[in-house]
KOLKE-161651 format. One record per residue: residue in one letter; x, y, z negated of N, C-alpha, C in turn. Coordinates in pm, whole numbers, padded with zeros to 5 digits. Layout:
   resn       nX       nY       nZ      caX      caY      caZ       cX       cY       cZ
      A        X        Y        Z        X        Y        Z        X        Y        Z
...
This chain:
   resn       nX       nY       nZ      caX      caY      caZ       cX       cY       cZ
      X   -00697   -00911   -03024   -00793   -01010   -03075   -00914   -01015   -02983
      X   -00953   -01136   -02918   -01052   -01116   -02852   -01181   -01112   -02897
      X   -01279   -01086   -02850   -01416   -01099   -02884   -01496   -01136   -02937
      X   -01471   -01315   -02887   -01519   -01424   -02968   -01434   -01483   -03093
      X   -01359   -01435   -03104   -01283   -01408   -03259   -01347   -01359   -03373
      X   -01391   -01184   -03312   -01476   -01127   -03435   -01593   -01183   -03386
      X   -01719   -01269   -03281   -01803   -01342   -03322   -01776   -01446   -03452
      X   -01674   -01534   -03438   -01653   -01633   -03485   -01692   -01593   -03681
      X   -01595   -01465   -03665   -01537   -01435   -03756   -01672   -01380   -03857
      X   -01783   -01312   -03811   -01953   -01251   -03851   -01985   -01390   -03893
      X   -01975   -01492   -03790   -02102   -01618   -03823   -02059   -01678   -03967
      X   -01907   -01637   -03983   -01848   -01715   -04110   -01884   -01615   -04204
      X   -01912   -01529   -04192   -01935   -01434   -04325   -02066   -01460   -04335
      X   -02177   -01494   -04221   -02351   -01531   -04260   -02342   -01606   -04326
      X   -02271   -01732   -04294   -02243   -01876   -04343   -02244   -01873   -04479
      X   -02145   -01751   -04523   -02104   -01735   -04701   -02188   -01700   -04773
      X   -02269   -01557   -04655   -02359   -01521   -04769   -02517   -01599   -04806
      X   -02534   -01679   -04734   -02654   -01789   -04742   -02642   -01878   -04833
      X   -02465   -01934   -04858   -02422   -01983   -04946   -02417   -01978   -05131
      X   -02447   -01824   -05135   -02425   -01765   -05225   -02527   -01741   -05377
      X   -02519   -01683   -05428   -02625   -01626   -05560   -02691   -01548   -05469
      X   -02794   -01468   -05558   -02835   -01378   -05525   -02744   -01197   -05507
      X   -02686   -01234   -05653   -02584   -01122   -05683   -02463   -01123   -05623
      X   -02428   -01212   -05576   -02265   -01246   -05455   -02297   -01243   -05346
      X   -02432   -01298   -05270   -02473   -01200   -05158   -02445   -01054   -05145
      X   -02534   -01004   -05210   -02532   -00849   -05208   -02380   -00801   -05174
      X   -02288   -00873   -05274   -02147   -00813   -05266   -02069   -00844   -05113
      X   -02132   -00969   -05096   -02066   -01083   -04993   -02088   -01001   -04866
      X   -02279   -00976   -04847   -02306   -00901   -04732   -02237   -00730   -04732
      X   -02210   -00701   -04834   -02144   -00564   -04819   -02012   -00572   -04754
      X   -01911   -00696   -04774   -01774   -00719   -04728   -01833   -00773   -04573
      X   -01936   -00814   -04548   -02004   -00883   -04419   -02035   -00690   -04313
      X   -02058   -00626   -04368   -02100   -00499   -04333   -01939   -00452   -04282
      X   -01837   -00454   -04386   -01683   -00397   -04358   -01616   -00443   -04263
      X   -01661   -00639   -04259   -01575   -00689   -04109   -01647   -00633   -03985
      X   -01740   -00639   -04014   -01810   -00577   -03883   -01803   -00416   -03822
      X   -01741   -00385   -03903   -01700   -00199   -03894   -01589   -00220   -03826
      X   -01487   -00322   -03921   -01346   -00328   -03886   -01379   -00357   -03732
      X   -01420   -00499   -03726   -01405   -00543   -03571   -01486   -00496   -03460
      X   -01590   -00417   -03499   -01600   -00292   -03437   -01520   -00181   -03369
      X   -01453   -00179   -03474   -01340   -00066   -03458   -01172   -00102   -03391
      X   -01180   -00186   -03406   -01049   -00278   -03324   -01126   -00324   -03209
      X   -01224   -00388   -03142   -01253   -00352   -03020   -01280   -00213   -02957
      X   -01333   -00150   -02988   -01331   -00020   -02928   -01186    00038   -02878
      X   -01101    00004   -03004   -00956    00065   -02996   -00888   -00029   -02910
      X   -00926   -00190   -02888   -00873   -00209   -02775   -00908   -00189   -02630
      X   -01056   -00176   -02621   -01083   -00183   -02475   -01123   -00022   -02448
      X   -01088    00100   -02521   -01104    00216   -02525   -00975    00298   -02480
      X   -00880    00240   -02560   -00775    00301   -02570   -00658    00229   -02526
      X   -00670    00163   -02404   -00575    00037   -02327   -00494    00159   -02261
      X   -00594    00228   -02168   -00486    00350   -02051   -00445    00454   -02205
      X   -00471    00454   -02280   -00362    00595   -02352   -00257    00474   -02371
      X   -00220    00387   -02404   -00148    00323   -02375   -00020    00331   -02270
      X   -00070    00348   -02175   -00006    00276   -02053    00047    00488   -01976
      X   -00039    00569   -02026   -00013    00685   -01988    00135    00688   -01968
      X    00192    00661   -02092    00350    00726   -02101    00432    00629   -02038
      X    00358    00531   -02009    00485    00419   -01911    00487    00374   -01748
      X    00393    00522   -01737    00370    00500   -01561    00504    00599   -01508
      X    00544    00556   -01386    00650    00609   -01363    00647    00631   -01213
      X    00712    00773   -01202    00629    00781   -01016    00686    00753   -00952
      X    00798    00741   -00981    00902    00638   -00868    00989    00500   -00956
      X    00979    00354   -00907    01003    00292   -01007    01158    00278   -01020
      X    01212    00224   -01147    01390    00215   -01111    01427    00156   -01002
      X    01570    00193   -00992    01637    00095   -00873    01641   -00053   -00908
      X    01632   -00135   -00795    01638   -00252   -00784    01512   -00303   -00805
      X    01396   -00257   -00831    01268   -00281   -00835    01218   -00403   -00814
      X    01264   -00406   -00663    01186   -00483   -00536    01323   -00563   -00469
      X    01418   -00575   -00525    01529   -00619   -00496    01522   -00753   -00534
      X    01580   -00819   -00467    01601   -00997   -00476    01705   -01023   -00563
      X    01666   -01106   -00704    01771   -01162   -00800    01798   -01320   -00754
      X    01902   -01342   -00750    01921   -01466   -00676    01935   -01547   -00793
      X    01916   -01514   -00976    01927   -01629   -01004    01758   -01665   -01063
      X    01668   -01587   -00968    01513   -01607   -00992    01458   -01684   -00853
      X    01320   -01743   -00882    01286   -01804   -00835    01118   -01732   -00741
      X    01103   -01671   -00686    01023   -01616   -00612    00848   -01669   -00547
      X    00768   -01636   -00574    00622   -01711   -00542    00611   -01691   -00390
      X    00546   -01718   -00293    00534   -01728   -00184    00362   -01702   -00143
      X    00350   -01684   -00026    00187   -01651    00028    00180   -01757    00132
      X    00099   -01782    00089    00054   -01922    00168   -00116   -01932    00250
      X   -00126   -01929    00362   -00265   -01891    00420   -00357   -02019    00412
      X   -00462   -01995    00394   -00561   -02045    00368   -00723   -01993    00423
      X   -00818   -02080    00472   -00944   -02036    00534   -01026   -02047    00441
      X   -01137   -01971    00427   -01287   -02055    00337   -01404   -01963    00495
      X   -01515   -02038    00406   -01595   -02015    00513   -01691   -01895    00483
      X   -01727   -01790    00522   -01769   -01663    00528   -01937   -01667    00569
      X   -01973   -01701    00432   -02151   -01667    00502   -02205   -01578    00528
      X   -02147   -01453    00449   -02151   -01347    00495   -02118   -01287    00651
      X   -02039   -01311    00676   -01957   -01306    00825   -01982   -01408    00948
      X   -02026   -01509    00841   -02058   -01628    00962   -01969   -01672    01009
      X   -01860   -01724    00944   -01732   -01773    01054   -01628   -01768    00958
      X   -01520   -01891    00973   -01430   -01917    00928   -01289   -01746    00885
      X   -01316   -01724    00759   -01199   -01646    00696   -01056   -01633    00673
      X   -00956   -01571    00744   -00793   -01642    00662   -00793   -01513    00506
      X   -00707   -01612    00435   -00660   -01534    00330   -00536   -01592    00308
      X   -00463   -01483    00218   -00334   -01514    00213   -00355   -01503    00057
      X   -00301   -01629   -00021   -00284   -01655   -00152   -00154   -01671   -00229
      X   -00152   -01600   -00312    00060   -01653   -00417   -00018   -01701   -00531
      X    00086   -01781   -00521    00027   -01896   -00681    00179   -01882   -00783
      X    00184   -01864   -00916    00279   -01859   -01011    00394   -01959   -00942
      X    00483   -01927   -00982    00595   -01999   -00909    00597   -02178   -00995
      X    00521   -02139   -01104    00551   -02291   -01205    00361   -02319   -01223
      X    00334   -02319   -01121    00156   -02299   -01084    00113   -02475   -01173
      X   -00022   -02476   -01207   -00025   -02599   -01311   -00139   -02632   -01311
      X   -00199   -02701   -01255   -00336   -02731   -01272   -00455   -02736   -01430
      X   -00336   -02773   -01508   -00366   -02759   -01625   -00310   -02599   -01700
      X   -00319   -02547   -01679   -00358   -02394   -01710   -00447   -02302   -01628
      X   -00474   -02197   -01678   -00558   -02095   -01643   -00532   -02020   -01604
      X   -00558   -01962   -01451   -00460   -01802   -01424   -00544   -01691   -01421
      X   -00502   -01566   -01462   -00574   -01446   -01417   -00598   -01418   -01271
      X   -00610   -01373   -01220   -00670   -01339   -01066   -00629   -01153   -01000
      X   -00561   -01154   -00891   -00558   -01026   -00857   -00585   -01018   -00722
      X   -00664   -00948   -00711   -00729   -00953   -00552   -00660   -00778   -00502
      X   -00560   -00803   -00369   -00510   -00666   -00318   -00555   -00633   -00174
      X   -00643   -00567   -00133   -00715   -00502    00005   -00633   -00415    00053
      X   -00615   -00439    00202   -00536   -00389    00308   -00569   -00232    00347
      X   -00560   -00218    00451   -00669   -00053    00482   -00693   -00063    00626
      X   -00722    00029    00684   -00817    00001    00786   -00739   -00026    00928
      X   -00749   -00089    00956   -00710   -00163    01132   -00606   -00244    01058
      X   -00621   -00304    00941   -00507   -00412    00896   -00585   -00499    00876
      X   -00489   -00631    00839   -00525   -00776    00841   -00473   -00802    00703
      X   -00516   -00930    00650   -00452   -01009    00507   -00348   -01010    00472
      X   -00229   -00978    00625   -00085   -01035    00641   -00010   -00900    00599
      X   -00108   -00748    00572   -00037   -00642    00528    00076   -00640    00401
      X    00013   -00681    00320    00023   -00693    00202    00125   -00779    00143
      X    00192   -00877    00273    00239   -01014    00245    00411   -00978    00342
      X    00372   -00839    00376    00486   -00829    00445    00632   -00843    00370
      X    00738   -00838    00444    00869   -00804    00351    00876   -00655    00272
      X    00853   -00598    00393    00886   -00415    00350    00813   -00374    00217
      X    00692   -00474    00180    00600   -00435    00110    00672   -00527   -00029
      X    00742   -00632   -00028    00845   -00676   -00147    00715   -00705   -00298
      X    00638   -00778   -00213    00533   -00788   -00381    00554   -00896   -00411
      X    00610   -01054   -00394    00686   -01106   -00434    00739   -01071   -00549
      X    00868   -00984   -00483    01022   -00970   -00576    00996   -00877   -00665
      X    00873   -00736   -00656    00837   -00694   -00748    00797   -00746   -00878
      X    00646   -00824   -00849    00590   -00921   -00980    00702   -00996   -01006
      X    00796   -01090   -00928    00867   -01175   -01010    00983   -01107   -01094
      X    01011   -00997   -01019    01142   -00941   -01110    01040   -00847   -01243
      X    00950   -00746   -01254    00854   -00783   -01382    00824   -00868   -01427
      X    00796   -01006   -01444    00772   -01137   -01484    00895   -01143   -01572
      X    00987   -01162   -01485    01147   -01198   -01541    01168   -01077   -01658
      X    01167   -00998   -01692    01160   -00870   -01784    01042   -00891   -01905
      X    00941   -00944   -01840    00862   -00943   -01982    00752   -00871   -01941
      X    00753   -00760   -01800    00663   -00680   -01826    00547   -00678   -01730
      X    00538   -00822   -01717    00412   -00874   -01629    00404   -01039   -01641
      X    00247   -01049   -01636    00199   -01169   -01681    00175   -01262   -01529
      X    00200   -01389   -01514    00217   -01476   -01451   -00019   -01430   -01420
      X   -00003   -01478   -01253   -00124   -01402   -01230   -00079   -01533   -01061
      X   -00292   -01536   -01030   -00277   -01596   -00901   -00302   -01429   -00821
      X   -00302   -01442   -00683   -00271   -01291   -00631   -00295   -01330   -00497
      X   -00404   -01242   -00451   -00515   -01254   -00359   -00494   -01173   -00261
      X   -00476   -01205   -00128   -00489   -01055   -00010   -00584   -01126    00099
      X   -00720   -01113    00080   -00811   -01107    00171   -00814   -01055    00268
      X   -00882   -01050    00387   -00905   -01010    00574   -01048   -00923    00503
      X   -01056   -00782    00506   -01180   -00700    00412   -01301   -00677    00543
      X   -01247   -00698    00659   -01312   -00654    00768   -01439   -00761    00793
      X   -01555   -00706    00743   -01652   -00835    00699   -01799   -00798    00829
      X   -01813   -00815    00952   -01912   -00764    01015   -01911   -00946    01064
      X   -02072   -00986    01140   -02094   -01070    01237   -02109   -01053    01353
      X   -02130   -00877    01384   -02112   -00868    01547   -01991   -00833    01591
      X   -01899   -00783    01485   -01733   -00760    01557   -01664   -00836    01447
      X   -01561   -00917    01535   -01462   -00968    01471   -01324   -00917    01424
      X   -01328   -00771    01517   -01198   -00690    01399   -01242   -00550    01424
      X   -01171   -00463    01367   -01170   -00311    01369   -01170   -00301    01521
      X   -01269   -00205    01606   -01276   -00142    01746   -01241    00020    01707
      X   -01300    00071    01617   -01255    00210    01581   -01314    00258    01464
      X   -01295    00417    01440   -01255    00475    01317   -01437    00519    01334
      X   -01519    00456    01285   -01618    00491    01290   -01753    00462    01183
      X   -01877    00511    01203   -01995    00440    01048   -01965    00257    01087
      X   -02009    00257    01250   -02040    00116    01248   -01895    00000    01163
      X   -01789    00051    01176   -01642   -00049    01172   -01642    00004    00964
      X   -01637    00132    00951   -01680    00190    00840   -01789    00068    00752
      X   -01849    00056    00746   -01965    00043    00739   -01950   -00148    00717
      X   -01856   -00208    00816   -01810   -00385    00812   -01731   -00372    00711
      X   -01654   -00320    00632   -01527   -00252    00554   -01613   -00270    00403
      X   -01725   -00173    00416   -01826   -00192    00277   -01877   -00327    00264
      X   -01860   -00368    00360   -01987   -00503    00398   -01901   -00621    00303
      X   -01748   -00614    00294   -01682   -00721    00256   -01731   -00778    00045
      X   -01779   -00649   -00009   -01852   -00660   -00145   -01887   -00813   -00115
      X   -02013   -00772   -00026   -02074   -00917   -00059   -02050   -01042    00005
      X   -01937   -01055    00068   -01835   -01150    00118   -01741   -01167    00003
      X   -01723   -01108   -00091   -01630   -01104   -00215   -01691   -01162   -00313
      X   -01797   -01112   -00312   -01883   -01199   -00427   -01973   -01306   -00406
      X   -02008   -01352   -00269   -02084   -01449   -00218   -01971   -01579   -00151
      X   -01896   -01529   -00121   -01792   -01654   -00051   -01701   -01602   -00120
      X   -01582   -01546   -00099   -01462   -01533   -00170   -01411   -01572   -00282
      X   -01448   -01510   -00424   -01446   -01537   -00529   -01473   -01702   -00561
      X   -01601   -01756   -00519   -01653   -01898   -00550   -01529   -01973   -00446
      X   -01466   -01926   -00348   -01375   -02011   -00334   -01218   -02072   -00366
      X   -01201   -01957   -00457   -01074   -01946   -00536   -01086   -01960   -00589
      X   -01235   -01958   -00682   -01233   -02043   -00847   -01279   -02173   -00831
      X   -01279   -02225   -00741   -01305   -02364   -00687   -01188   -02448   -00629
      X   -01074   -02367   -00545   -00983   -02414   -00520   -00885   -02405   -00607
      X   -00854   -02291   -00718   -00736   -02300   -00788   -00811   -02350   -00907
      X   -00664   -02304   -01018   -00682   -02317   -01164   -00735   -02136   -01230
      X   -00822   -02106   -01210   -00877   -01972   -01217   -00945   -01941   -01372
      X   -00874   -01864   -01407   -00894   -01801   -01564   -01034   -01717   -01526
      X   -01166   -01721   -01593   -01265   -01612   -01527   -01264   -01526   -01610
      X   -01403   -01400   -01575   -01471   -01299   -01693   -01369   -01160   -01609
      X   -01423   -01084   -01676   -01362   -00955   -01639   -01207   -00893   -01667
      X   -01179   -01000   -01812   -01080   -00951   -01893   -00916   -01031   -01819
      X   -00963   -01125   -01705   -00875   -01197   -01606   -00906   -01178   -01494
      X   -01004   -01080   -01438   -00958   -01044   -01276   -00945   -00848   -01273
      X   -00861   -00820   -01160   -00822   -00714   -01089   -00839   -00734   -00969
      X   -00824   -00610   -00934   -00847   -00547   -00835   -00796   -00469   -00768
      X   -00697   -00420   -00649   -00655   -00270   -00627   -00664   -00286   -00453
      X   -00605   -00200   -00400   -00645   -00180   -00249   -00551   -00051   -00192
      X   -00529   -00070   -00045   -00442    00073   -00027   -00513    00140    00078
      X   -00599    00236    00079   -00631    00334    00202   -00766    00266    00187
      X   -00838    00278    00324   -00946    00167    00335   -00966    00081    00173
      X   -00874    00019    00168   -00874   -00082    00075   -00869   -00063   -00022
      X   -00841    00053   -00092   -00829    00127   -00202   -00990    00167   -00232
      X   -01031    00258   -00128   -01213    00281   -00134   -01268    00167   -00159
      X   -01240    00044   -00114   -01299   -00027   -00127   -01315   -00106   -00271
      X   -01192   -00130   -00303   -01145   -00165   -00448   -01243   -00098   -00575
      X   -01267    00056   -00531   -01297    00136   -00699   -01450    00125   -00641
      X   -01483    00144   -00535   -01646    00079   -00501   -01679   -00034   -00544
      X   -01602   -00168   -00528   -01632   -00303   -00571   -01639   -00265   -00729
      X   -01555   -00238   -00761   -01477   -00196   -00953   -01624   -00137   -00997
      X   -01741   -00033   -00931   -01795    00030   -00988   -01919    00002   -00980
      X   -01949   -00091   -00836   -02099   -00184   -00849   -02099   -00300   -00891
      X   -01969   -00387   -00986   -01971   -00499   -01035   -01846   -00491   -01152
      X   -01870   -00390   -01259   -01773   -00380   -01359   -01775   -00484   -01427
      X   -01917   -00590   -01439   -01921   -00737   -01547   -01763   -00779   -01446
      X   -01772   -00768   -01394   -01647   -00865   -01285   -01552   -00832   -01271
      X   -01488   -00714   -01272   -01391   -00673   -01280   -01294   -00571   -01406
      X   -01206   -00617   -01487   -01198   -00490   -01601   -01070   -00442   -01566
      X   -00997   -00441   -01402   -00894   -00382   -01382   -00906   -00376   -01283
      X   -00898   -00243   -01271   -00943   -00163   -01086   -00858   -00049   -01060
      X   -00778   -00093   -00965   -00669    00047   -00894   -00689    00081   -00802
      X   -00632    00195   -00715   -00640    00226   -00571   -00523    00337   -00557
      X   -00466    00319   -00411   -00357    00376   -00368   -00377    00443   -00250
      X   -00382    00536   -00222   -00403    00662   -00116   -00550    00604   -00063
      X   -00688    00631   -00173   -00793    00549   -00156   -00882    00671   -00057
      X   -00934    00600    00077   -00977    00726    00175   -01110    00629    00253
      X   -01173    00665    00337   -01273    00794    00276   -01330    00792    00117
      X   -01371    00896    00093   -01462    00910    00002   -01575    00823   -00037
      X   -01613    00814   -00127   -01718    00696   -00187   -01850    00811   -00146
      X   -01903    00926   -00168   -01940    00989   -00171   -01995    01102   -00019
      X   -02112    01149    00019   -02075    01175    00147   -02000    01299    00194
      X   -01952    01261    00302   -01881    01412    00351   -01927    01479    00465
      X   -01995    01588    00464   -02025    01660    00545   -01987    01672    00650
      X   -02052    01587    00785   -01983    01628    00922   -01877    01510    00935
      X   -01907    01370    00909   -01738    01315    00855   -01818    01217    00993
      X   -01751    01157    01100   -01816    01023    01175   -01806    00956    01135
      X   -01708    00928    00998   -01650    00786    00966   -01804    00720    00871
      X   -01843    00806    00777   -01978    00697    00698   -02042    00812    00632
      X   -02161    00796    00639   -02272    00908    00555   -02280    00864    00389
      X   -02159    00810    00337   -02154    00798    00172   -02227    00654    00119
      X   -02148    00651    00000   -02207    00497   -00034   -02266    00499   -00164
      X   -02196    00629   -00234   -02269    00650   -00365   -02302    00797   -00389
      X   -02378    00802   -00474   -02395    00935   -00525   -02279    01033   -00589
      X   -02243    01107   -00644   -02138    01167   -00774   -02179    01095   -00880
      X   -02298    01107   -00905   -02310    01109   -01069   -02362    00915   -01059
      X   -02338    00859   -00939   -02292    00723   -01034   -02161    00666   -00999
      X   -02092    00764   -00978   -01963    00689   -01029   -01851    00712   -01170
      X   -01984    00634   -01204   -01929    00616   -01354   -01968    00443   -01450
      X   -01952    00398   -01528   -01920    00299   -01574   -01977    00268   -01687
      X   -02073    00139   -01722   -02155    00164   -01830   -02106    00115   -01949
      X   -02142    00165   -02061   -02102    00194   -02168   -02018    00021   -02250
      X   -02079   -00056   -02196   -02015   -00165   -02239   -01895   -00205   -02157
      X   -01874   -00201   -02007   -01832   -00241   -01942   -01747   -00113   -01892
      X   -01691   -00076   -01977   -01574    00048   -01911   -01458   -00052   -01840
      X   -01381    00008   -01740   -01258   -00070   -01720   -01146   -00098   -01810
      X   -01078   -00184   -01855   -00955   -00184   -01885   -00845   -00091   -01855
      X   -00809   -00126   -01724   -00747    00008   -01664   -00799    00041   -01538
      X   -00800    00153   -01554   -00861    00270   -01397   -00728    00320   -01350
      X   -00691    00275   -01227   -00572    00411   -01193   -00599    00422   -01025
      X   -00532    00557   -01036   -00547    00595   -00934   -00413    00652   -00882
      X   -00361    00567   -00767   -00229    00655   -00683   -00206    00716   -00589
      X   -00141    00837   -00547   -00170    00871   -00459   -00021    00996   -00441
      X   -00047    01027   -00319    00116    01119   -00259    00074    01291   -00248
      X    00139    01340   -00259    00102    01502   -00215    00155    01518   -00090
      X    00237    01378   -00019    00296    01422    00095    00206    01372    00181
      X    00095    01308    00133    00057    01212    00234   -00054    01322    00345
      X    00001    01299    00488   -00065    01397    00560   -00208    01347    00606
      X   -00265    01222    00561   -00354    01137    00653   -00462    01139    00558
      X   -00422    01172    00447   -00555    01150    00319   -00535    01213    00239
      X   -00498    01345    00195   -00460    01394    00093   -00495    01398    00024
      X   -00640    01489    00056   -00741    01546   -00004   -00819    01441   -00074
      X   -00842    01290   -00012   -00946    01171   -00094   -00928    01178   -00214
      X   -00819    01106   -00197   -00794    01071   -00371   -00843    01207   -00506
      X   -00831    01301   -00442   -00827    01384   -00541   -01004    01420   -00579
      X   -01068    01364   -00465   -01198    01379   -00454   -01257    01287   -00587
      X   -01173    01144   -00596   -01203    01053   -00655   -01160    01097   -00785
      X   -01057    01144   -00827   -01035    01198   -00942   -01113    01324   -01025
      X   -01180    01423   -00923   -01264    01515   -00987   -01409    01448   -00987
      X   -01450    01325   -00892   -01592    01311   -00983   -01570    01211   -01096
      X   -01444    01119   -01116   -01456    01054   -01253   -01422    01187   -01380
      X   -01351    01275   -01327   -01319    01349   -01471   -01470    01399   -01512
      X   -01534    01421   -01362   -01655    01530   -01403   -01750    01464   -01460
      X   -01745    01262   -01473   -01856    01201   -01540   -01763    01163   -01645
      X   -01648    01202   -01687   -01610    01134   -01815   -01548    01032   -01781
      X   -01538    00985   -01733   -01463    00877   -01688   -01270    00829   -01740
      X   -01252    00795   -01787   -01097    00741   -01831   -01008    00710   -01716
      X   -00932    00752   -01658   -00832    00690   -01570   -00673    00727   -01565
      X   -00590    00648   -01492   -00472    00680   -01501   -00478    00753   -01370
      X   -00369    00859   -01342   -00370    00910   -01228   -00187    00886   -01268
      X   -00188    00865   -01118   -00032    00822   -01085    00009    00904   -00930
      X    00086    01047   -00976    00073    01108   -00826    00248    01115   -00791
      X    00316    01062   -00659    00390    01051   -00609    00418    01200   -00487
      X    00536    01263   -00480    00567    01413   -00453    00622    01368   -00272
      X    00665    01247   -00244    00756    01233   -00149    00666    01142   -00019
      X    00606    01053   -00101    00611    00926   -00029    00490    00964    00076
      X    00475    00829    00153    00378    00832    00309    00260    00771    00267
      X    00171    00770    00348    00034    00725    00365    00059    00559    00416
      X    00147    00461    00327    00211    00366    00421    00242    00305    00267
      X    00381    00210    00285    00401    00077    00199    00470    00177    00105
      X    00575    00313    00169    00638    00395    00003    00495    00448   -00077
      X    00454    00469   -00066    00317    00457   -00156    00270    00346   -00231
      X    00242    00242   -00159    00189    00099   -00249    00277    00076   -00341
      X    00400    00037   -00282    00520   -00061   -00380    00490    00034   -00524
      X    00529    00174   -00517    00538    00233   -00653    00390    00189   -00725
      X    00289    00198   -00663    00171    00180   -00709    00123    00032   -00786
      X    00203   -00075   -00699    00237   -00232   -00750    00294   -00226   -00847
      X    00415   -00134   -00889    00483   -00160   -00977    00439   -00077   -01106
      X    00381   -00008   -01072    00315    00084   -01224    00169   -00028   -01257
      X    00091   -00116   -01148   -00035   -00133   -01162   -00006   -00244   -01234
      X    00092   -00393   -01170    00146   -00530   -01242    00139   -00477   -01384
      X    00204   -00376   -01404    00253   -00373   -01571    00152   -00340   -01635
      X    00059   -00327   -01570   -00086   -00302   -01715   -00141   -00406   -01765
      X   -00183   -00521   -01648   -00272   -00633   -01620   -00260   -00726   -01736
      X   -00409   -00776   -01793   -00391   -00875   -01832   -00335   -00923   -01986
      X   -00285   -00824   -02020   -00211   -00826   -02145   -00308   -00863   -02293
């Protein structure tokens, strides 16, 4: 039940009791006191208790045929597209999938997926990476909602036009894309498509690079986002001692989420095999436990610092969204 439901639902009980005696007030506003407990209590239990939910249906490797092509389905496509980057100063590509039965007259949710570092928009859009045939073969099952689906170019500087190296300055264009996301990006996809808004219709997730970047965006603009993932998410939000790559972007103790605006779902994925980032993710997981924080943790025993990482991560993340 959404929100403006139990608004709707208070103004009709003022309505009654204004209506009333003196003595059917009293009673009226006491049943006016109970809906408001109730729908109190059914929001909390929905936007509180979404990830205990979803705990028991994450799965660390997904079934066979996952990502496999059903030939009697019909598949969405990525289609490139420019907007203009004021942030950046200069024309942007992005790569966009629109519902396969896309409608001007409906509303879509929004999922925006970030690359990682020395990658382009076109990561994400690859074959090997099968996000296509994933969402559509969930779609086809029931267990994912028809969604527009976003892979932005995150590399946001005006004096370099791509990654030169692993460093604060290239570091540092990587953070910069926030306000290329929220100053150009966003206003151009809810301008060009049919775009469902509010928090409760956009996501977010990212892999490596793009992953940091994702639960950073997720945590300095939660009105905007109420579904935020990340998959082998590296560097640290936080600083690391001696690190060349960036002297930290947040503190510990604010990465956490304010009391109205918790996420929907938080998850976090990540490999024990992965030799290139091991240690991040887990960084990210002990300062949300240590502020309280709610999240899914989704940890994979085998996979690489690469696409066997994402896909599982796509396919546990689709199935939360939106519902």
């Amino acid at each position: 039940m959404k929100l403006k439901v139990f608004a709707a639902a208070a103004l009709a009980a003022v309505m009654l009791v204004s209506c009333s005696s003196a003595d059917s007030s009293s009673q009226a506003g006491g049943q006016q006191n109970d809906t408001s407990t109730s729908a109190e209590r059914e929001r909390k239990d929905l936007e509180g208790n979404v990830m205990e939910k979803y705990k028991d249906q994450i799965v660390e490797i997904p079934p066979d045929g996952y990502d496999g092509k059903d030939r009697s389905l019909t598949y969405g496509e990525f289609k490139k597209y420019t907007y203009y980057s004021n942030t950046a100063e200069r024309e942007t590509p992005v790569n966009v999938m629109l519902p396969v039965d896309y409608s001007e007259d409906r509303k879509y949710p929004v999922l925006y997926i970030l690359h990682g570092f020395w990658d382009t928009q076109d990561w994400m859009a690859r074959p090997v990476v099968s996000l296509p045939k994933i969402l559509g073969n969930l779609q086809a099952k029931g267990e994912a909602e028809e969604m527009i689906v976003v892979l932005p170019y995150i590399f946001c500087s005006k004096e370099l036009k791509t990654c030169t190296g692993m460093d604060a300055e290239n570091s540092l264009a990587y953070d910069n894309f926030i306000n290329d996301l929220e100053t150009d990006l966003i206003p151009f996809i809810n301008k060009t498509f049919s775009v469902a808004e509010g928090r409760e219709n956009t996501a977010i997730t990212g892999f490596s690079m793009g992953g940091r970047e994702s639960l950073f965006i997720g945590l300095k603009h939660p009105e905007q986002f109420g579904y935020i993932g990340a998959v082998c998410p590296a560097p640290g939000l936080i600083e690391i001692p001696g690190s060349p790559m960036h002297s930290g972007q947040l503190l510990e103790s604010e990465m956490v989420f304010p009391e109205d605006q918790k996420p929907y779902i938080l998850m976090i994925s990540s490999s024990k095999a992965d030799n290139v980032v091991s240690a991040s993710p887990d960084s990210y997981r002990q300062a949300f436990t240590k502020n309280g924080v709610e999240f899914l943790s989704h940890e994979l025993k085998l996979t690489a610092h690469d696409h066997t990482s994402v896909k599982p991560h796509l396919y546990n993340f689709l199935r939360t969204l939106f519902h």
